[in-house]
C-alpha positions in Angstrom: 84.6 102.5 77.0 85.1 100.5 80.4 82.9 101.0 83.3 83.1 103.7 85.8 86.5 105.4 87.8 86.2 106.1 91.4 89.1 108.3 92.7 89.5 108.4 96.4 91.8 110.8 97.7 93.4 112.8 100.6 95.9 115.1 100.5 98.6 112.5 100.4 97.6 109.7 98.3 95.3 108.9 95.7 94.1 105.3 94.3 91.4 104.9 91.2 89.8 102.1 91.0 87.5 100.7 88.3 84.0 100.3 89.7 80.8 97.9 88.4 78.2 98.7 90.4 75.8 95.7 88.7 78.6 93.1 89.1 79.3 94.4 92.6 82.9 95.0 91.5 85.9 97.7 92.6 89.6 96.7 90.9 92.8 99.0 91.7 93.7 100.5 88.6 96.4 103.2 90.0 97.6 104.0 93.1 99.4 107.9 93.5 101.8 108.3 96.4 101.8 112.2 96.9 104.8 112.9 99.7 104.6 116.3 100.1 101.3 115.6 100.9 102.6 114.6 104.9 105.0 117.4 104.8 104.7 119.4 107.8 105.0 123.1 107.5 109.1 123.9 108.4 109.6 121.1 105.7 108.6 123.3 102.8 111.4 125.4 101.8 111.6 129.2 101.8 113.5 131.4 100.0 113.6 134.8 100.4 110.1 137.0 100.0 107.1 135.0 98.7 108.6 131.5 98.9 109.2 128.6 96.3 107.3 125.2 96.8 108.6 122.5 95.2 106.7 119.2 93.9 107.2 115.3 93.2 105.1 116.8 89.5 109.0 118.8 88.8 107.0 121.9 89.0 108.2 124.7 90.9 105.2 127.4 92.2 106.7 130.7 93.1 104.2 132.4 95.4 104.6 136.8 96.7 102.0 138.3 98.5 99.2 135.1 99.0 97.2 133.9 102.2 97.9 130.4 101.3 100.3 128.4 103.4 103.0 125.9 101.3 100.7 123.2 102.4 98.0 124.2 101.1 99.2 125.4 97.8 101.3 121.8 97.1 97.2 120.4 97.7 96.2 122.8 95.0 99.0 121.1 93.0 98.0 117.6 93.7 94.6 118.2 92.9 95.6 119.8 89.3 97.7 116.5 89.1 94.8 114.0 89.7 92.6 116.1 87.4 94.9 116.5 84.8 95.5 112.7 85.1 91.5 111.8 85.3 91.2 114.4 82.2 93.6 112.5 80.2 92.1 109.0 80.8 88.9 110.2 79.9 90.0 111.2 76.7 91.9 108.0 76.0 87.8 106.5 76.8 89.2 104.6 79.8 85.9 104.9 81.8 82.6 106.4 81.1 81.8 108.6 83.9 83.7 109.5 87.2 83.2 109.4 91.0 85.4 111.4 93.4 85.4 110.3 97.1 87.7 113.1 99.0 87.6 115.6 102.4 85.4 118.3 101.8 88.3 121.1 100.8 90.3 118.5 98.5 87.0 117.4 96.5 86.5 121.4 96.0 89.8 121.2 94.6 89.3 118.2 92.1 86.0 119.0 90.7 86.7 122.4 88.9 89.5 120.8 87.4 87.8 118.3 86.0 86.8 119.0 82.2 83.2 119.9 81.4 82.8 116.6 79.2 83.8 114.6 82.0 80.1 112.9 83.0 80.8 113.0 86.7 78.5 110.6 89.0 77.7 110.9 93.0 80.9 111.9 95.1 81.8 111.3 98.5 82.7 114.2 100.7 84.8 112.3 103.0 88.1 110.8 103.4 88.1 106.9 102.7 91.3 106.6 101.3 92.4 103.9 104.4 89.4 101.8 103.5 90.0 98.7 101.6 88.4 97.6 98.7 85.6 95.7 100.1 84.7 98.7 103.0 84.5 100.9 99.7 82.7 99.0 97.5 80.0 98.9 100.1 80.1 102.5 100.7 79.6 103.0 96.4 76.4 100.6 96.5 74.7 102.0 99.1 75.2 105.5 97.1 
């Protein structure tokens, strides 16, 4: 297995980097571009009772009867992408264990998602996703 992942996220965009904490390392792996994401609210199309949302993922969530705005729901759908992605590398043994650095409601998105034998290390609960590399790496060390 490689060395650890650190995915950094918002509600738009996601990047995972590989991180060596010893070697004082942080490379890109993957950058995710997540449009719908910026969407504002009369963007999201409606149709009918309940309304349909759909995603860059080709899914399409039909939703009657729920408290949750299209904004939040396509959230809820790009944190079960990024989880089903970080799931997936795992089990290919791309990285040992997992840091998440993301706004408070997004991180309590990801983290349920993630399987149970994903070893997850220290996450961030804030948004650093317009950090660079070198503003990041910082923030992982002093961790």
């Amino acid at each position: 297995m490689a060395s650890s992942w650190v995915l950094v996220a918002d509600n738009s965009q996601a990047k995972v980097y590989r991180f060596d904490r010893h070697k004082r390392v942080l490379d890109l792996v993957d950058q995710i571009d997540h449009q719908e994401g910026r969407w504002k609210r009369h963007e999201f199309v409606t149709s009918g009772p309940g309304h349909s949302v759909a995603s860059s993922t080709g899914s399409n969530v039909r939703m009657v009867g729920t408290d949750n705005s299209p904004k939040v729901n396509e959230s809820v759908t790009f944190a079960h992408m990024l989880a089903k992605s970080i799931n997936h590398a795992h089990d290919l043994h791309q990285f040992e264990t997992l840091r998440v650095c993301a706004p408070p409601k997004l991180l309590g998105e990801i983290l349920p998602l993630v399987a149970k034998h994903v070893p997850l290390g220290d996450h961030i609960n804030k948004d650093l996703i317009h950090e660079n590399a070198g503003q990041l790496l910082e923030r992982l060390i002093e961790f």
